[in-house]
NUZA-686066 format. One record per residue (C-alpha): residue number from 1; x, z, y. Coordinates in pm, whole numbers, padded with zeros to 5 digits. Each point is the difference from the previous one (the first is absolute). Last residue first. Layout:
REM residues N
r resi: NUM east: X up: Z north: Y
...
REM end
This chain:
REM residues 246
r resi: 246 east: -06161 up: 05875 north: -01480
r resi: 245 east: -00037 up: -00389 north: 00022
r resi: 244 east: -00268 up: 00089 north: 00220
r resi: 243 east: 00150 up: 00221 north: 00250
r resi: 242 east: 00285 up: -00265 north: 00029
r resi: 241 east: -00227 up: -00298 north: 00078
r resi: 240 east: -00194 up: 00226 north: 00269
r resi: 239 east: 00360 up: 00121 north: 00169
r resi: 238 east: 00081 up: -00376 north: 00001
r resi: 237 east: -00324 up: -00069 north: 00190
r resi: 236 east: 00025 up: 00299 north: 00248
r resi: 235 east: 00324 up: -00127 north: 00063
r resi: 234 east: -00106 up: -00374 north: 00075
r resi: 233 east: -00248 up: 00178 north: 00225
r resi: 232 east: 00247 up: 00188 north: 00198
r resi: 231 east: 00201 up: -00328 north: 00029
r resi: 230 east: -00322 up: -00171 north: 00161
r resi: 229 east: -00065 up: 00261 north: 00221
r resi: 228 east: 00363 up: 00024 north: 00115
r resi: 227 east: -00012 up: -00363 north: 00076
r resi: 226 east: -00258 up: -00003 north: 00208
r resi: 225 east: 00162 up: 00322 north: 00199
r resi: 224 east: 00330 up: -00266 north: 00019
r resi: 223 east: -00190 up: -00280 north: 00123
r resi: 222 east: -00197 up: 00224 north: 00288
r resi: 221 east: 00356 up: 00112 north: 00071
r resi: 220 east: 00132 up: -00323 north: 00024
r resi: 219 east: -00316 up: -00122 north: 00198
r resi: 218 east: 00024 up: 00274 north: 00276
r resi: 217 east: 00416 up: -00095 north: 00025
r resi: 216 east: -00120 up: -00327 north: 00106
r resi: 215 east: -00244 up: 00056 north: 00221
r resi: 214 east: 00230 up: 00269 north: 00153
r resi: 213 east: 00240 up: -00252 north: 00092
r resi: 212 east: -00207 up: -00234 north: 00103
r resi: 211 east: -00163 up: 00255 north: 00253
r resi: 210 east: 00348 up: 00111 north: 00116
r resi: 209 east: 00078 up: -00363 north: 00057
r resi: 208 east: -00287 up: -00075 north: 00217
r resi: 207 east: 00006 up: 00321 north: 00227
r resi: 206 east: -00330 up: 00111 north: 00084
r resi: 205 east: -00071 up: 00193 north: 00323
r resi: 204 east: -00234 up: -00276 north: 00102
r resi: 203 east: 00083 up: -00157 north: 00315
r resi: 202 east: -00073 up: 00111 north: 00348
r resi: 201 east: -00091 up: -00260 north: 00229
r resi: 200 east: 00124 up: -00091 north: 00353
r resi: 199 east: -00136 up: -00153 north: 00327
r resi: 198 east: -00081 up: 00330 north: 00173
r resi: 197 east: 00200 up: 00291 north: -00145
r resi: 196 east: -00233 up: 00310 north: 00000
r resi: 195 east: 00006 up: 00352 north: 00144
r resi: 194 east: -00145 up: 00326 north: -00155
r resi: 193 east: 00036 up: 00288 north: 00328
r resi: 192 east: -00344 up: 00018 north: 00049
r resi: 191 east: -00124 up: 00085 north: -00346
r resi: 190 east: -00397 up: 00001 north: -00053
r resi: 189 east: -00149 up: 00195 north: -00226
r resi: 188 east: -00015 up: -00031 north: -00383
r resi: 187 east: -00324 up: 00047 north: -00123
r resi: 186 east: -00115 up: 00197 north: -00275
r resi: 185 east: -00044 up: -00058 north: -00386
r resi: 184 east: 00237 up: 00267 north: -00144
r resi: 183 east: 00247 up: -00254 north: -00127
r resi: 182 east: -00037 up: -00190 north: 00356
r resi: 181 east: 00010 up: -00356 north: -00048
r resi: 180 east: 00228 up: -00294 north: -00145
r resi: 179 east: -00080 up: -00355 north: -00055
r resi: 178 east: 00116 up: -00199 north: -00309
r resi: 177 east: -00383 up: -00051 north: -00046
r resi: 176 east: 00057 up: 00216 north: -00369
r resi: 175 east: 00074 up: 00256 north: 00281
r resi: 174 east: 00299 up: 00204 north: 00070
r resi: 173 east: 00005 up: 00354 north: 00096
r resi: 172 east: 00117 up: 00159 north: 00355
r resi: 171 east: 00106 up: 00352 north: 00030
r resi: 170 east: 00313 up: 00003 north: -00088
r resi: 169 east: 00090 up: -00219 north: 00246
r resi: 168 east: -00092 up: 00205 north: 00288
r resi: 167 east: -00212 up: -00243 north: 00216
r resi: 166 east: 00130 up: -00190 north: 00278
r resi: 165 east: -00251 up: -00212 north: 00120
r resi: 164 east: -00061 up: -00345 north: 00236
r resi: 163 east: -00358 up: -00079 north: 00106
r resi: 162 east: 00032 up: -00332 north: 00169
r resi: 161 east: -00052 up: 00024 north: 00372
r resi: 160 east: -00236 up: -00190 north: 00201
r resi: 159 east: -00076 up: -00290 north: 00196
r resi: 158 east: 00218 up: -00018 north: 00269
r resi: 157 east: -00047 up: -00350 north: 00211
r resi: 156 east: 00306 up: -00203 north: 00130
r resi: 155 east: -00138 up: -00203 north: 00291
r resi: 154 east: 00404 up: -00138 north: 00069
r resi: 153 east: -00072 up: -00286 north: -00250
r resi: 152 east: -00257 up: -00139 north: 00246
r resi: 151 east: -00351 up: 00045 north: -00197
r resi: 150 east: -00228 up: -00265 north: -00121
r resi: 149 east: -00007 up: 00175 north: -00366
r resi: 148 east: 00118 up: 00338 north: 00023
r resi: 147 east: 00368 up: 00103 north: -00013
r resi: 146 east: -00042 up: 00296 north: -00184
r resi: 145 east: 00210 up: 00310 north: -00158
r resi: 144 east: -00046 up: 00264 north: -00237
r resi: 143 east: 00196 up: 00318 north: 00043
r resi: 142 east: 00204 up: 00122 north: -00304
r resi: 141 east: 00262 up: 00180 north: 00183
r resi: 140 east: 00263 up: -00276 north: -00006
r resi: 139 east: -00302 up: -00217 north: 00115
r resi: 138 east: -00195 up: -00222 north: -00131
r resi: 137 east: -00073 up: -00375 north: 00077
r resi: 136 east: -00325 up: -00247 north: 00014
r resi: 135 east: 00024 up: -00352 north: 00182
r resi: 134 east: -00267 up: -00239 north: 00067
r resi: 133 east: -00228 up: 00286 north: -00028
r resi: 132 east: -00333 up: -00053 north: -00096
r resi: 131 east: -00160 up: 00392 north: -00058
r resi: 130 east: 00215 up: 00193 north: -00248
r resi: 129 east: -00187 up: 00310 north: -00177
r resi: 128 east: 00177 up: 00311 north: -00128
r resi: 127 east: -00155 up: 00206 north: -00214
r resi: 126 east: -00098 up: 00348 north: 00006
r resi: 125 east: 00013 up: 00162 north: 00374
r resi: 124 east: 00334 up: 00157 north: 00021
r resi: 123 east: 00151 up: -00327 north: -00165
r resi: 122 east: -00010 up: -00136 north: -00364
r resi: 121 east: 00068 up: -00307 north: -00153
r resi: 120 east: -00245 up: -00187 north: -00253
r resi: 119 east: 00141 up: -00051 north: -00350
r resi: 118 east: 00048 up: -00339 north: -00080
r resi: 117 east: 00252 up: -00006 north: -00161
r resi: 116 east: 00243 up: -00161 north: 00234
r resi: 115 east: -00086 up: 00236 north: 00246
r resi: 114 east: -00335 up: -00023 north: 00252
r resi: 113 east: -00046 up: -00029 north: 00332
r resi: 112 east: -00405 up: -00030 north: 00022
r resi: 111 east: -00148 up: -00343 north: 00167
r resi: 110 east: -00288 up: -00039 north: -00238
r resi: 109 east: 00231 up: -00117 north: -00280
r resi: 108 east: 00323 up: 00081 north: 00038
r resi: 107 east: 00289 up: 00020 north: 00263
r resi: 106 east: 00301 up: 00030 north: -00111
r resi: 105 east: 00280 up: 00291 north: -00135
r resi: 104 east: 00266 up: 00054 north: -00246
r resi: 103 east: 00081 up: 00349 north: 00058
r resi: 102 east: -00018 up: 00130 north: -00339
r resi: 101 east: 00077 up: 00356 north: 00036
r resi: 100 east: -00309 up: 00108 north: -00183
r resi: 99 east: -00211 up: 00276 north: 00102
r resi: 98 east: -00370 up: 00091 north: -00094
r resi: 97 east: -00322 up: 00098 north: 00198
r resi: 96 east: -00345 up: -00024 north: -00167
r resi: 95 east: -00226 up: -00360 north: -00021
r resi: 94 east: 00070 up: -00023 north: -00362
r resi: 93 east: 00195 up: -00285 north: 00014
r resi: 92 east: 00259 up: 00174 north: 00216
r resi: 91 east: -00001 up: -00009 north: 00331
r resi: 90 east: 00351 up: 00010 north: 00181
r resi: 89 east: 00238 up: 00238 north: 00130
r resi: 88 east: 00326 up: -00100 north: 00038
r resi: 87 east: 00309 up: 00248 north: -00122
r resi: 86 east: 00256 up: 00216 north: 00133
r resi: 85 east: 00378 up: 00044 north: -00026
r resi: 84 east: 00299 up: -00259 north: 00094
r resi: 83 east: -00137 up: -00272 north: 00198
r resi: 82 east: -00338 up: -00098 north: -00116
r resi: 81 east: -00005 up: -00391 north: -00064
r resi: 80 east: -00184 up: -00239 north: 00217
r resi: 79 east: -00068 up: -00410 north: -00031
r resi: 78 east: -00278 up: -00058 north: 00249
r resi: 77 east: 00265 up: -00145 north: 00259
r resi: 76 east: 00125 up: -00206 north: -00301
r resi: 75 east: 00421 up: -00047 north: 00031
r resi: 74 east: 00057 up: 00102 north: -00329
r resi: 73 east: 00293 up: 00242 north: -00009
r resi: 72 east: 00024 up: 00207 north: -00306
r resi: 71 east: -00081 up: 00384 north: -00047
r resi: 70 east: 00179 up: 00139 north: -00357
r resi: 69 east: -00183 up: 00171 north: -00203
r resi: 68 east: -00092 up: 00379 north: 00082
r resi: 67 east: -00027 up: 00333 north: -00261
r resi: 66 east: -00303 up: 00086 north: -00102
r resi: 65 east: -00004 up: -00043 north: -00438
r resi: 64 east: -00324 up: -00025 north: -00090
r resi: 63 east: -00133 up: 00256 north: -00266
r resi: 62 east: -00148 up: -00055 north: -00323
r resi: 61 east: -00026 up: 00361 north: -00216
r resi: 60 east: 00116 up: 00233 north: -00241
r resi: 59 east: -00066 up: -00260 north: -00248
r resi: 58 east: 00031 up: 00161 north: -00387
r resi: 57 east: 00274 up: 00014 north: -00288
r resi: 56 east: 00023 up: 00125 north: -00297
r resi: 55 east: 00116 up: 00264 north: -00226
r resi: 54 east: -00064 up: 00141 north: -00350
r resi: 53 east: 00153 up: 00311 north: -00086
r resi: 52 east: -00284 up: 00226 north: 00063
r resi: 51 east: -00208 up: -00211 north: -00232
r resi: 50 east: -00134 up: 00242 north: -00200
r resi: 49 east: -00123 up: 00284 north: 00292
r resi: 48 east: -00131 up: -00366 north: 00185
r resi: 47 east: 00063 up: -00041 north: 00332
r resi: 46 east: 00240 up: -00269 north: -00052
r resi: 45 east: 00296 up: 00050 north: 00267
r resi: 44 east: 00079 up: -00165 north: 00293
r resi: 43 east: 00191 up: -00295 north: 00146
r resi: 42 east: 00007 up: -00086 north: 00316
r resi: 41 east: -00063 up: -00341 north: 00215
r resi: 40 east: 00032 up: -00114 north: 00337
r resi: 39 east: -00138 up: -00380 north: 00111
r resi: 38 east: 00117 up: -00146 north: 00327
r resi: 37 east: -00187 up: -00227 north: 00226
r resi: 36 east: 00165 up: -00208 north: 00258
r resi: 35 east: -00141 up: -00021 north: 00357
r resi: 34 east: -00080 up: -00313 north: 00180
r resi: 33 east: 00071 up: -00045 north: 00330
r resi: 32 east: -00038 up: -00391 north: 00003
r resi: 31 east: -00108 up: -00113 north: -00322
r resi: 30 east: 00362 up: -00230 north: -00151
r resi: 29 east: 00063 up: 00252 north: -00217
r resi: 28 east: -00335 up: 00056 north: -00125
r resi: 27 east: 00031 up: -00142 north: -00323
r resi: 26 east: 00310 up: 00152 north: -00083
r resi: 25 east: -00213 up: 00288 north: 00074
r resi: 24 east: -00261 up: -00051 north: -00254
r resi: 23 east: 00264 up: -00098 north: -00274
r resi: 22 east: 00169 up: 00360 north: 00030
r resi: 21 east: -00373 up: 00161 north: -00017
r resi: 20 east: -00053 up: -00160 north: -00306
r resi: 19 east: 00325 up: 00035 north: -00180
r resi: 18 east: -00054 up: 00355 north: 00082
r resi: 17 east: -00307 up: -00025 north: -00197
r resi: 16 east: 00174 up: -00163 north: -00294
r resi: 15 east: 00274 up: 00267 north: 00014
r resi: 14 east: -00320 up: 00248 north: 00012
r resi: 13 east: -00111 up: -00133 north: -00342
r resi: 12 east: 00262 up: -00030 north: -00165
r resi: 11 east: 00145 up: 00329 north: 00103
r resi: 10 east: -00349 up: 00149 north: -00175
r resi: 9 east: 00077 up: -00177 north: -00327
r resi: 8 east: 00372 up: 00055 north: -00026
r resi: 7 east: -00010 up: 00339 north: 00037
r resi: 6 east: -00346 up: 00070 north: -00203
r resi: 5 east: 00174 up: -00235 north: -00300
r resi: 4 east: 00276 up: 00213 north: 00024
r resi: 3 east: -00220 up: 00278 north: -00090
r resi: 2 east: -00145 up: -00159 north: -00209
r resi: 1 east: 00295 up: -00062 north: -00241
REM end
């Protein structure tokens, strides 16, 4: 009996946290450039010279699934998305590096372009600052663009140019922020050759029916682990009654 208990008990558990991570990303379908998360699981053995039969199952890990969404047309000069590989480089909360490909851009508080998160973006010399423009633009290859205030439209200004990457992917780990950096802490450098589609977004890499789809096969399982538990109870009940009237 236990050890289908341990079987049912530990998938439980990480079909509820996949359930989890599913549901984040549906949420974050509509978060331009948004990763999905993916969980991986194995099962293993009990350590345990007298339990060497039992098995059950453990996280290998969370990791974000890098492959593109799909880049849409919006017509908003500080609307980018990376074209094909190679990420932003923004500020992350705490002050250090990180890369998103969230190219939702404005200009925030204090005159700094900023994404829609927020997060402040980067050029060579930290982050970028927008004087009054009366119009602001970037370049296929990430340069930042001004019209200043007063000026003829012709008296385009060049402000700077946005950090854009290219980091192996392997080596870049997902934050609780949803940002990515470095897995061995360093700094990606600058990559020349990254270009940009002015005016567009990426979307997330989500896929609305694929998520429902897995939602719903999560909870069946989750259901059917419950249910095991229960029925492996009912057995250990009827084994009880049967011991006794021995």
């Amino acid at each position: 009996m236990d050890k289908t208990v341990y079987l049912a008990m530990t998938g439980a558990k990480h079909t509820a946290l996949a359930q989890a991570v599913n549901s984040h990303n549906l949420a974050n379908i509509n978060t331009p450039g948004f990763k999905a998360d993916q969980v991986d699981f194995r099962s293993v053995y009990i350590n345990d010279p007298n339990m060497g039969s039992r098995v059950y199952s453990v996280v290998n890990g969370i990791e974000a699934k890098l492959d593109s969404g799909s880049i849409n047309a919006t017509g908003n000069p500080l609307d980018v998305a990376v074209n094909g590989e190679g990420w932003f480089a923004v500020q992350g909360p705490d002050g250090n590096e990180a890369y998103t490909r969230a190219g939702n851009l404005r200009v925030g508080a204090g005159g700094l372009l900023v994404n829609g998160a927020g997060h402040p973006v980067l050029g060579d010399g930290g982050p970028i600052a927008v004087p009054p423009a009366s119009t602001i633009a970037v370049g296929e290859d990430g340069t930042v663009s001004i019209v200043p205030v007063g000026e003829d439209a012709e008296n385009i200004a060049q402000l700077e140019r946005i950090k854009l990457v290219n980091p192996d992917p392997a080596q870049l780990l997902k934050g609780k922020d949803g940002l990515f950096r470095m897995r061995d802490g360093s700094v990606a450098e600058a990559d020349a050759e990254v270009r940009v589609s002015p005016g567009s977004l990426e979307s997330a890499n989500i896929s609305a029916v694929e998520a429902m789809v897995e939602m719903i096969d999560l909870a069946r399982t989750y259901e059917l682990q419950v249910r095991t538990m229960r029925t492996a109870q009912e057995n250990d009940q009827s084994d009880a009654k049967l011991l006794s009237l021995s």
